[in-house]
VOPAGU-2260 file (C-alpha; in pm, 1 decimal, decimal comma):
REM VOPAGU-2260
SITE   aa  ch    i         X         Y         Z
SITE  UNK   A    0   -1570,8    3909,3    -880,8
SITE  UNK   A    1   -1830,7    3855,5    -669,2
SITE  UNK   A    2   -1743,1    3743,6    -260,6
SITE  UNK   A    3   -1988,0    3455,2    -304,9
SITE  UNK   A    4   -1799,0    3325,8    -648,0
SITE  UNK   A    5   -1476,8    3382,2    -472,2
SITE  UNK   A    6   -1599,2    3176,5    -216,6
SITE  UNK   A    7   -1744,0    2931,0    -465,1
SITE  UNK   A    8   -1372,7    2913,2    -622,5
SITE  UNK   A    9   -1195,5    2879,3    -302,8
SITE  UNK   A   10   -1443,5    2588,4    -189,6
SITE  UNK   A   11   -1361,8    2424,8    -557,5
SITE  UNK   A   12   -1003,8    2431,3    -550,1
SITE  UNK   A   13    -990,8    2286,9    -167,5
SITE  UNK   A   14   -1220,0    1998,9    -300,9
SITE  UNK   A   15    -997,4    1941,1    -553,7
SITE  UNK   A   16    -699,6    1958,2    -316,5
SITE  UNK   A   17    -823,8    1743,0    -103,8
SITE  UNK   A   18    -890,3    1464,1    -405,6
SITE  UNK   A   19    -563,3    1475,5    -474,6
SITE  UNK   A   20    -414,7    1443,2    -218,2
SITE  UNK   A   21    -637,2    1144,2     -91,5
SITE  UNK   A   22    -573,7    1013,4    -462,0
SITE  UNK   A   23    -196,3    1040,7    -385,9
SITE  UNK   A   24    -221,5     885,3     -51,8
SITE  UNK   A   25    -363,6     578,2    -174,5
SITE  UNK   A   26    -167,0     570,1    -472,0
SITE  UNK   A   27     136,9     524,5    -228,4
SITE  UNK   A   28     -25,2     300,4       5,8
SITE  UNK   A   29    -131,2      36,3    -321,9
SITE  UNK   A   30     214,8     105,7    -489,6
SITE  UNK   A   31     429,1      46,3    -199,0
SITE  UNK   A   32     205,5    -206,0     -40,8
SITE  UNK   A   33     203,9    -414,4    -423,8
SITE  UNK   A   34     548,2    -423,1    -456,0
SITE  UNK   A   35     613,8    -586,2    -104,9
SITE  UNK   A   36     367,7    -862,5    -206,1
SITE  UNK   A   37     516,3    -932,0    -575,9
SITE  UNK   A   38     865,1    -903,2    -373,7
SITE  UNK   A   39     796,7   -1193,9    -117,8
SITE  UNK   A   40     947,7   -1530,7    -245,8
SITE  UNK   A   41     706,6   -1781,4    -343,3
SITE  UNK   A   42     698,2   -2180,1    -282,8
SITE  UNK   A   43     328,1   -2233,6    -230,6
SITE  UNK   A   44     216,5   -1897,9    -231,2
SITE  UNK   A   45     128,2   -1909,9     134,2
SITE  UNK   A   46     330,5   -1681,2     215,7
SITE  UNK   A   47     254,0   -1458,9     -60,5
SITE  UNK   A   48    -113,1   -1486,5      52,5
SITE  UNK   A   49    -109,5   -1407,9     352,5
SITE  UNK   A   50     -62,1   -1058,4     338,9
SITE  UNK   A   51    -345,0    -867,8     449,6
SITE  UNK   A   52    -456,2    -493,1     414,6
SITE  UNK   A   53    -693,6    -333,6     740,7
SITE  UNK   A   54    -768,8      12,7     884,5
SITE  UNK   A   55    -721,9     127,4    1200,0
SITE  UNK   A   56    -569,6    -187,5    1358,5
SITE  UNK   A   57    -342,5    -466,7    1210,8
SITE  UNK   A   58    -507,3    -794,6    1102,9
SITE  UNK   A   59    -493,8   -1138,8    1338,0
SITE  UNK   A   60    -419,8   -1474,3    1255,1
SITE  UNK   A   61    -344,0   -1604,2     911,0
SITE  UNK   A   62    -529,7   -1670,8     622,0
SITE  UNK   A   63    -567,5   -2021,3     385,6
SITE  UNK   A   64    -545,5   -1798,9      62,4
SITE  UNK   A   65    -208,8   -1956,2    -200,9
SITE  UNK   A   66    -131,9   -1652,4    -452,2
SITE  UNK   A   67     105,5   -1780,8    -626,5
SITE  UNK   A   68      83,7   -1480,9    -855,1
SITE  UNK   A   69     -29,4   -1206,9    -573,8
SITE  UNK   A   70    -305,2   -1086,2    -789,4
SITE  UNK   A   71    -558,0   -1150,6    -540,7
SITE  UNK   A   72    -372,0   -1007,9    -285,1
SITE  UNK   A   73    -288,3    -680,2    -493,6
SITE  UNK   A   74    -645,6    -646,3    -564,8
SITE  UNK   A   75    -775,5    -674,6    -185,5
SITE  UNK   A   76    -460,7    -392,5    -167,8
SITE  UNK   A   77    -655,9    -149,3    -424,2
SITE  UNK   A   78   -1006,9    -195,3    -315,5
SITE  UNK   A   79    -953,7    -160,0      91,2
SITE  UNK   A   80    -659,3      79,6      94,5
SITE  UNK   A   81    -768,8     416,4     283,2
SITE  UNK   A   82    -665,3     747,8     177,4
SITE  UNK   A   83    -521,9    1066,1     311,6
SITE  UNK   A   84    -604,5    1045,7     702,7
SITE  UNK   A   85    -609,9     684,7     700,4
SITE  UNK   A   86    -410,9     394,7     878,3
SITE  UNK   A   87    -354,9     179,1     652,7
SITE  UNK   A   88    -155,5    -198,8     813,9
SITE  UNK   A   89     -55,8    -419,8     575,1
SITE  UNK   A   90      74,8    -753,5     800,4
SITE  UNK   A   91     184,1   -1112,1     722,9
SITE  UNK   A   92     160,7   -1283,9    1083,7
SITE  UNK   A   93     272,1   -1647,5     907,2
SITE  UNK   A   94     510,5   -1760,3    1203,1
SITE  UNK   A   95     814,9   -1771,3     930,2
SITE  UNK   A   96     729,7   -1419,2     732,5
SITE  UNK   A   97     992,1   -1254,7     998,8
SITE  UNK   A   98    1274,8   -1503,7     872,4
SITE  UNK   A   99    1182,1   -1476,5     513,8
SITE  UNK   A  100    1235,3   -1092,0     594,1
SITE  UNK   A  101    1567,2   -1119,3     744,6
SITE  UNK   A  102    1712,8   -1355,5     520,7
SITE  UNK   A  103    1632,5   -1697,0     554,3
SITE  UNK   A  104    1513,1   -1713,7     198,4
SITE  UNK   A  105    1836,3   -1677,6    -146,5
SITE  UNK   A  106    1491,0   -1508,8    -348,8
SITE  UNK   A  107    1417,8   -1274,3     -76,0
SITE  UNK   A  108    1780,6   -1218,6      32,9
SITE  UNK   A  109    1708,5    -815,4     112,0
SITE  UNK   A  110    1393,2    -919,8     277,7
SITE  UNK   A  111    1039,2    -793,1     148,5
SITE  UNK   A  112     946,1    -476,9     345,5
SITE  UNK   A  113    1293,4    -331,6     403,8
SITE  UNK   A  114    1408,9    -288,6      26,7
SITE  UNK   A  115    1040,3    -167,6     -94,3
SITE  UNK   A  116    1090,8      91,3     234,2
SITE  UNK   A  117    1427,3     228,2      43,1
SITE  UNK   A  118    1217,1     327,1    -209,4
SITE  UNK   A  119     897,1     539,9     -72,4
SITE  UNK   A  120    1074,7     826,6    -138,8
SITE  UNK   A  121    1072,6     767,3    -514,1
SITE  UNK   A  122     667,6     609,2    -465,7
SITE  UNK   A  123     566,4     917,7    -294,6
SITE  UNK   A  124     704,4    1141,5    -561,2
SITE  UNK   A  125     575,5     953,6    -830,7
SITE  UNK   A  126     240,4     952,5    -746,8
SITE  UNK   A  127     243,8    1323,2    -595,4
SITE  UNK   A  128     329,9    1367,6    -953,9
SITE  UNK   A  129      76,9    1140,6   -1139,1
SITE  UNK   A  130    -193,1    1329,1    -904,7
SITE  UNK   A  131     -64,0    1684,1    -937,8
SITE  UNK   A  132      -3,2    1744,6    -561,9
């Protein structure tokens, strides 16, 4: 084999590394990120709504959206969710989301980030599977 095909090879296989692994990375991100949205309680869906994905810096202020059903939110999950090398902040900054999270709420009772954060573990191997990292 020539150097320049090994070269060629070696180039390939880091490319498709580095897919993957961005693949897996956002697989996380939109799996763990989901379930915290279908796992807050919903009255109005306000709540619900109001979570919001950014990169590089957490969101401000709140947002008018009701998803009753968090497929709109879930959606604005998959399309702006950064890969590997990313910061990805998902943020609900609806004065009661904290209380909801602690508590406050019988369908919520183990909160909305905490119990989907017991189970990243299991996410991350998952989707390292699913993307053969």
């Amino acid at each position: 084999m020539s150097n320049q095909r090994f070269a060629s090879d070696l180039r390939k296989f880091a490319e498709k590394c580095n897919r993957s692994l961005d693949d897996t990375c956002r697989a996380v991100a939109i799996k763990w990120f989901s379930s915290t949205v279908m796992s807050t309680p919903v009255d109005t869906g306000r709540l619900r709504g109001n979570w919001q994905i950014t990169l590089g810096a957490p969101a401000q202020g709140v947002t008018n959206l009701l998803d009753t059903s968090g497929a709109q939110v879930v959606a604005n999950i998959s399309q702006q969710v950064g890969g590997a090398g990313k910061v990805n902040y998902l943020v609900n900054n609806l004065p009661y989301a904290e209380s909801i999270e602690y508590g406050h709420s019988k369908q919520a009772a183990q909160g909305m980030v905490r119990i989907n954060f017991i189970r990243i573990k299991s996410i991350i191997e998952q989707s390292a599977r699913e993307h053969q990292v």
